[in-house]
Structures are given as structure tokens and as C-alpha cells.
C-alpha positions in Angstrom: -25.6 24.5 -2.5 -22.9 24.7 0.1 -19.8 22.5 -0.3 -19.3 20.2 2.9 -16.3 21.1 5.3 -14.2 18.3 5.9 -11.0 17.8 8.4 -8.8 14.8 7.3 -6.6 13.4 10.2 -3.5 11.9 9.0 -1.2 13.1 5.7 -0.2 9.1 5.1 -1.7 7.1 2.0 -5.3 7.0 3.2 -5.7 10.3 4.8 -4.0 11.8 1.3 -5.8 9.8 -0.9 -9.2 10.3 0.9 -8.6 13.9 1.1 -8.0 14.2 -3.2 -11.3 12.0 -4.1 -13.2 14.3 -1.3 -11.9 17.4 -3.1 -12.7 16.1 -6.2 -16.0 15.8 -5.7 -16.5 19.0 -4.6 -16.0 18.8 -0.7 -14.2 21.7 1.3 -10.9 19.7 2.8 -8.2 20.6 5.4 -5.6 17.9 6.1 -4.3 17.9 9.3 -1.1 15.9 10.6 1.6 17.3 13.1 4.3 14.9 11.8 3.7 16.7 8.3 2.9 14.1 4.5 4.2 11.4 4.6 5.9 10.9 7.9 4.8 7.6 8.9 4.9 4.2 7.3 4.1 5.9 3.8 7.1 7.7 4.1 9.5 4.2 3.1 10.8 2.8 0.2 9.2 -0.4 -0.8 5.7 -0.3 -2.6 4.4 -3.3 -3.7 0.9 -3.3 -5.0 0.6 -7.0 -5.8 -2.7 -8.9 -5.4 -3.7 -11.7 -3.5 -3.5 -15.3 -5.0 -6.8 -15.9 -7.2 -8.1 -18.4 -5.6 -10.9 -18.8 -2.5 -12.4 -15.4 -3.5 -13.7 -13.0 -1.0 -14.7 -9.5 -0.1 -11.1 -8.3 0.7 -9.7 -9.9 -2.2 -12.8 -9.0 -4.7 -11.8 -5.0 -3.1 -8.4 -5.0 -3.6 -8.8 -6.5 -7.4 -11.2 -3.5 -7.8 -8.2 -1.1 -6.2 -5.5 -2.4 -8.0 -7.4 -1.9 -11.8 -8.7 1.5 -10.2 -4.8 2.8 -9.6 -3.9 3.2 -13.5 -6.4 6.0 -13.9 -5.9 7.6 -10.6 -2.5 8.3 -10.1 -2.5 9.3 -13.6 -5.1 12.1 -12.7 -3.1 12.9 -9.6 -0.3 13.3 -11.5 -2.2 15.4 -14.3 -3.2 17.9 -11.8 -0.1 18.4 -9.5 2.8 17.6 -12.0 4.7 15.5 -9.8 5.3 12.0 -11.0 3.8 9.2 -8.4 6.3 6.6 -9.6 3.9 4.1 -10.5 3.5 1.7 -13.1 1.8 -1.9 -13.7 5.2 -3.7 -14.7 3.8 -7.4 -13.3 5.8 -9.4 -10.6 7.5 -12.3 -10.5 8.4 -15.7 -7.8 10.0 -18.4 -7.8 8.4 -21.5 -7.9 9.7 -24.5 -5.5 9.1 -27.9 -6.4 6.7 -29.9 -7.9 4.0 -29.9 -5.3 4.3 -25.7 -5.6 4.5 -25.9 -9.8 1.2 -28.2 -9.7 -0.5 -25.0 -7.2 0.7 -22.3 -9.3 -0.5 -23.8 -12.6 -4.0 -24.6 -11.2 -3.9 -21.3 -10.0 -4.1 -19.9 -13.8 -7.6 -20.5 -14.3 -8.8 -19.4 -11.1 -6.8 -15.8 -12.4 -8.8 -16.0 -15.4 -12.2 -16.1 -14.2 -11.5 -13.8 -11.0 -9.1 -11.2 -12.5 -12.2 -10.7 -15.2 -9.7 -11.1 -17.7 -8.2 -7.8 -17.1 -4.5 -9.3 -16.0 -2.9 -12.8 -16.3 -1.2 -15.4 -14.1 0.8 -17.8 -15.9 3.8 -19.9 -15.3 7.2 -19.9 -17.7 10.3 -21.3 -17.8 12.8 -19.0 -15.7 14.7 -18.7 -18.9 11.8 -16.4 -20.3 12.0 -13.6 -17.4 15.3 -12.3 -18.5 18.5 -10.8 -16.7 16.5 -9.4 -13.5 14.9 -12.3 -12.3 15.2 -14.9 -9.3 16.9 -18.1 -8.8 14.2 -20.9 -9.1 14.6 -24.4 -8.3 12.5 -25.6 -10.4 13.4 -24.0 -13.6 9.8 -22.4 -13.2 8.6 -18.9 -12.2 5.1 -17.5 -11.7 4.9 -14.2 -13.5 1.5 -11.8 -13.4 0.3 -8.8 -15.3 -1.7 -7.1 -12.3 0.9 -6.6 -10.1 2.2 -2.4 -9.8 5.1 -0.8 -8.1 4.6 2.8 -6.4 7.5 4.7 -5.3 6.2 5.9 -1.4 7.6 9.4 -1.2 7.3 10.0 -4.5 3.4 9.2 -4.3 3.3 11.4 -0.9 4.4 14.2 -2.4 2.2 13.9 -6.3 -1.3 14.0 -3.8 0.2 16.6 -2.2 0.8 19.1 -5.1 -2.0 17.5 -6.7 -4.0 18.9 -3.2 -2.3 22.2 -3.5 -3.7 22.9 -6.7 -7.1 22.5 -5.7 -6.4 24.6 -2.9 -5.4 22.4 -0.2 -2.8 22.0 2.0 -1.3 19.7 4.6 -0.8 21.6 8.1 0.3 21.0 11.1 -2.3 21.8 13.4 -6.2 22.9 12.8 -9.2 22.8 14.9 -12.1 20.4 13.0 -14.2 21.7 10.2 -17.3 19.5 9.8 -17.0 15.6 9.3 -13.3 14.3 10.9 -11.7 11.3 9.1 -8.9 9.5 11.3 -6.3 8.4 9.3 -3.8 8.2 11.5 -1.9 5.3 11.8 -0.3 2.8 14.2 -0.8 5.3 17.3 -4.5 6.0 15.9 -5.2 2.2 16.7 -3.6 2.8 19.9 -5.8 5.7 21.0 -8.4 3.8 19.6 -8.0 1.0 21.6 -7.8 3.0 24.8 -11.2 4.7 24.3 -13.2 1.9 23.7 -11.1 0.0 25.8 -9.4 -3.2 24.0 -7.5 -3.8 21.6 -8.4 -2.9 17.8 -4.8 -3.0 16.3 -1.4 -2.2 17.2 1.8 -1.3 15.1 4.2 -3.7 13.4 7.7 -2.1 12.7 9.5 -2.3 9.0 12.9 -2.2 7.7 13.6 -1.6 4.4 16.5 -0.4 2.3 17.2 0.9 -1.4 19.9 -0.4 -3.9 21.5 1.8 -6.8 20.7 -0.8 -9.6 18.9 0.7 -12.6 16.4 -2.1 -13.5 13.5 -0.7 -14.6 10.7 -1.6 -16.5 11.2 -4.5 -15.3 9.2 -6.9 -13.1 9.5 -6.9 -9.6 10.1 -10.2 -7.6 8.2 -12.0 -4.5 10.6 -14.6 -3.0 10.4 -16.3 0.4 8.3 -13.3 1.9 10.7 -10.6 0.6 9.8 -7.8 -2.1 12.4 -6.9 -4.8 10.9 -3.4 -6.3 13.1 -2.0 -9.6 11.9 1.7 -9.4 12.2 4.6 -11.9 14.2 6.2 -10.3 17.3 3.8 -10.8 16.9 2.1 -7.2 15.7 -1.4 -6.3 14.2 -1.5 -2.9 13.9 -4.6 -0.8 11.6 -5.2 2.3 10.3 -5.7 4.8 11.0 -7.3 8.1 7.9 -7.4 10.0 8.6 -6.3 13.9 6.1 -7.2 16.5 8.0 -6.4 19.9 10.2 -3.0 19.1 11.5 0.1 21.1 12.4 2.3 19.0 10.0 2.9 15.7 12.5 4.2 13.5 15.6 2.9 14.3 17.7 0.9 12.2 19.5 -2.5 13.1 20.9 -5.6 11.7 17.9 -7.0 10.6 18.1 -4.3 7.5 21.3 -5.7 6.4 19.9 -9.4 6.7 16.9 -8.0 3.8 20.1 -6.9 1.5 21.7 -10.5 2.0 18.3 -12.5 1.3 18.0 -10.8 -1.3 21.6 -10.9 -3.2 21.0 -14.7 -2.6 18.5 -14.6 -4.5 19.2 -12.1 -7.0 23.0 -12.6 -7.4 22.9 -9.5 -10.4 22.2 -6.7 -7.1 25.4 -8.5 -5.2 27.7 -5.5 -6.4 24.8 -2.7 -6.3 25.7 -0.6 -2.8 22.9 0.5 -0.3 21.7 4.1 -1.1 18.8 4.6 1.5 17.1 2.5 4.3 14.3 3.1 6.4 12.4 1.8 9.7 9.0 3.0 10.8 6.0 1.4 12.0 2.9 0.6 9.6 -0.8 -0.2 11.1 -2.3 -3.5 11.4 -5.8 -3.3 12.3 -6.8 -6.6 15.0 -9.2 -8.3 11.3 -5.7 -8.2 9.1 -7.9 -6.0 6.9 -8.2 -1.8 6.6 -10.4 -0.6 9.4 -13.1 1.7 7.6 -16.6 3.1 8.7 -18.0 5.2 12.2 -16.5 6.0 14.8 -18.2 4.6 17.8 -19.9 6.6 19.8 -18.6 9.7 17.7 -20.7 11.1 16.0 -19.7 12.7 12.0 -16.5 10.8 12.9 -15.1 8.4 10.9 -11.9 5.8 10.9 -9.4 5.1 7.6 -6.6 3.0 8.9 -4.8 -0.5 9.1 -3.3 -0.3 5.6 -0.4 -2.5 6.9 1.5 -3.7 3.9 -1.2 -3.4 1.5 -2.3 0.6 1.7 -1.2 2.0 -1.2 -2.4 -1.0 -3.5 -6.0 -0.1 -1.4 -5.9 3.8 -1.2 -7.9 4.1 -4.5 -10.7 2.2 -3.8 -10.4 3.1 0.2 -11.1 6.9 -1.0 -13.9 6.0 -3.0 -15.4 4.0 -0.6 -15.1 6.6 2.5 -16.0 9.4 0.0 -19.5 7.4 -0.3 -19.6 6.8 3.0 -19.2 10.7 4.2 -20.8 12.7 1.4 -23.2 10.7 0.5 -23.9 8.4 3.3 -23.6 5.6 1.3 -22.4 2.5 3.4 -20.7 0.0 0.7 -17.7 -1.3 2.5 -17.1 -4.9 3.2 -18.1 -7.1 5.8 -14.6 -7.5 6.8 -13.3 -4.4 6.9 -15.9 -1.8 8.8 -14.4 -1.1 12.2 -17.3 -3.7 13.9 -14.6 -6.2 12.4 -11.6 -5.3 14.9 -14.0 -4.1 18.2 
């Protein structure tokens, strides 16, 4: 029997992590992107795979719990086969917790973690005391900490799927013509080409800064406070991000808004206020119109197929978005959510 020939679009988080389950399943791949792996928005420094609060359940959240246990196992494989370590690990998150009113939420909040997380990973509350030396400032004395909550180094994860490809015989180039079925993975300016062909808008771009701290932290927990992500990585850096850019010229320029991350979060983790600033990073991440990944047909296309609008939670999704769009183009087997085929942003 013949292996399928497939053309991947796009060497970010999706198009590389569709592209491995594909060839591991026995499909004939080519990745294609001009900008080269990792170029984009995957190309930063942050990665936070933390889950949603477990509470008012739905499909997204009901996928991404799915993703999140999924990620263990697969960048493990990935990692097997290409020899290049993806920088992740499930090391649990923690945030500070208000006031009363918020302490009151986030301990009713335990149970519904306990039926919806299957058990598999734990929300609790404990006194700030507990967490240790890398830990935020909380007003209440109180801190939510949970067990499913990962960090993935970006590059680092970029460049395990691609040796991990190589190996099996596949490499990321610059320009192809298609071969067979063409997945579009392709970013903020695929939702703008997107949008011009069928002729509104299905998503635009939202511009990130980020920057990277020499502070050897980990295994630690990383921290969620007042919208900002503290990430202790393995490779003796913290990062910290992102703003989140709506109206922008320039998508990878850097500005004062980068050293305003740093400042929030010394405030509110006084042990970085010596650490100096090693790396930072702007680029523009995709935001599908439904807030959710954009997966399924291209309209009007046929053997075409869309995998975008990660926005700030790609990589936590990538496991389960491969699965799901290997079904989908192998096998012809349609199991993504209501919420996130592309119907959801036309």
C-alpha cells in the first residue's frame, strides 16, 4: 500500500508537530516554510503550558486537558528519536491569591479540579510559606499551586521535532511545490491571506514581547501573576511574558514595553531583582476570530486543510492538534470540536 504524500505549510509548533504524528504514522511529509523552523511566534522564549481554571467545562477546555496529559509521552518520543532535549517538564505553577473574595474562588475551585482533571493533577491552595524561595508575593498569605501545569523551552522544542523529523527522513525547506494533501500552518499572515480569500476577517496577529533572566531556578514551579508568566527553565534562564499588542508596526521590534515585563515582574518576585536580562524577543503569534485554534477544511479547497490560531496556548495544544488533524487527513476522521473547526471564525 502506498504511503500518502503530504506538504506541511508552516515549520512553527503546529506545522512541526503535525508533520512528526503524520510521519509517524507512516505518511510521506515535506515541510515547507521560507522563514525556515521556528521563525515565527514559536521562535520566543516564554512557554507556558498551563490549563484553564477547572470549572464551567467545555470542549476547548476538555481538549486542552487531553493535550496537556498527552505532552509527557510525546515530547519524550520526540526527544527519543532526534536526541535533542525539548526542555519540557510538568514542574506545576503557582499565583497569588488576592483577598478573601479570590481565596473563597480558588478553594471552591479544588473540587471542580478533582472531578475534571480525572484525578490525574491537583489544584490546591497553601500557605505562601509552603512554595519556597521562588515564589510570589501574595497578599493574602495564600497561593494557588497545580500539578498539571508544564514549561517548554520554544526553541529548544523547535529544534527536538526537527531532528526528530530528520531522522525519519524529513526536512524543513524553504521552498517546494505541494505533494498530495497541503496543511496550512502558517501563522498570523496565514489568517491574513485567509481572510482576503474568503473575504472577512478570520483572525489577525497580536504582537508579543518577552525577555529571558540569567537566574537558575529550576525545578521549580513557575508563577502566573496579574496576567504575567514567570517560566524557571533548564537551561538556567527565567523568562517572563508577554505583552499582548493589538495595533503594531513593526512585528519584531523591541520597545519599552519589554522592560515594563522585567519590572512587573521583579515586583513581584523581588529574588530576580539582581538577575540581568540575557535575551528578549518580539514577534507576532496568531489569534484566530473564535479565541480558539482554527482546525478542519479549507473552504472551497479541496485536500486542503488549516492548523493555526495557537495564540498563547499552541504548544500546550500541539499534541493533541497533531492527533486530531492526523485523523482528520489520513483517515478522514472528523473529531475536532465544535469550537474550533474553521466554520467557528468564517
Amino acid at each position: 500500500m502506498a504511503m500518502p504524500e503530504i506538504t506541511v505549510r508552516g515549520a512553527g509548533i503546529f506545522g512541526l508537530s503535525i508533520a512528526w504524528i503524520l510521519t509517524q504514522r507512516g505518511a510521506r511529509v515535506q515541510v515547507v516554510d521560507p522563514f525556515g523552523a521556528g521563525s515565527g511566534s514559536s521562535g520566543g522564549l516564554v512557554g507556558a503550558l498551563a490549563p484553564h481554571v477547572p470549572e464551567n467545562w467545555n470542549d476547548k477546555k476538555a481538549f486542552q486537558l487531553e493535550s496537556l496529559l498527552m505532552a509527557e509521552s510525546f515530547w519524550a518520543d520526540v526527544q527519543a528519536v532526534g536526541g535533542v532535549d525539548p526542555g519540557y517538564a510538568r514542574t506545576g505553577r503557582l499565583q497569588p491569591i488576592a483577598d478573601d473574595h479570590a481565596l473563597a474562588l480558588a478553594q471552591a475551585r479544588c473540587d471542580g479540579a478533582r472531578d475534571l482533571w480525572q484525578g490525574r493533577a491537583v489544584w490546591e491552595v497553601i500557605p505562601a510559606a509552603e512554595a519556597g524561595a521562588f515564589a510570589p508575593l501574595s497578599p493574602s498569605g495564600f497561593l494557588i499551586r497545580d500539578t498539571l501545569t508544564a514549561r517548554m523551552h520554544p526553541r529548544q522544542a523547535c529544534a527536538a521535532l526537527v531532528a526528530a523529523l530528520r531522522v525519519r527522513g524529513v526536512e524543513v525547506v524553504r521552498d517546494a511545490a505541494d505533494h498530495g494533501a497541503v496543511i496550512w500552518a502558517t501563522g498570523w499572515r496565514g489568517l491574513l491571506d485567509l481572510s482576503e480569500e474568503i473575504g472577512k476577517p478570520v483572525g489577525a496577529g497580536i504582537k508579543g514581547q518577552s525577555a529571558a533572566l540569567a537566574f537558575d531556578a529550576a525545578p521549580v514551579p513557575q508563577v502566573f501573576v496579574d496576567g504575567l508568566h514567570i517560566i524557571p527553565h533548564a537551561n538556567g534562564t527565567v523568562a517572563i511574558g508577554s505583552t499582548s499588542e493589538r495595533e503594531f508596526d513593526t512585528p519584531d521590534a523591541l520597545d519599552c514595553q519589554c522592560d515594563t515585563l522585567v519590572a512587573r515582574a521583579v515586583a513581584a518576585m523581588p529574588i530576580l531583582a539582581d538577575a540581568p536580562v540575557v535575551d528578549r524577543w518580539a514577534g507576532v503569534r496568531p489569534r484566530a476570530r473564535s479565541r480558539a485554534p482554527m482546525l478542519g477544511e479549507w473552504p472551497g479547497r479541496t485536500g486542503h486543510f488549516i492548523a493555526n490560531g495557537g495564540f498563547k496556548i499552541g504548544f500546550g495544544m500541539a499534541p493533541k492538534v497533531a492527533e486530531v488533524m492526523a485523523d482528520l487527513v489520513l483517515d478522514g476522521q472528523d473529531v475536532i470540536p465544535e469550537g474550533f473547526r474553521v466554520e467557528a471564525s468564517l
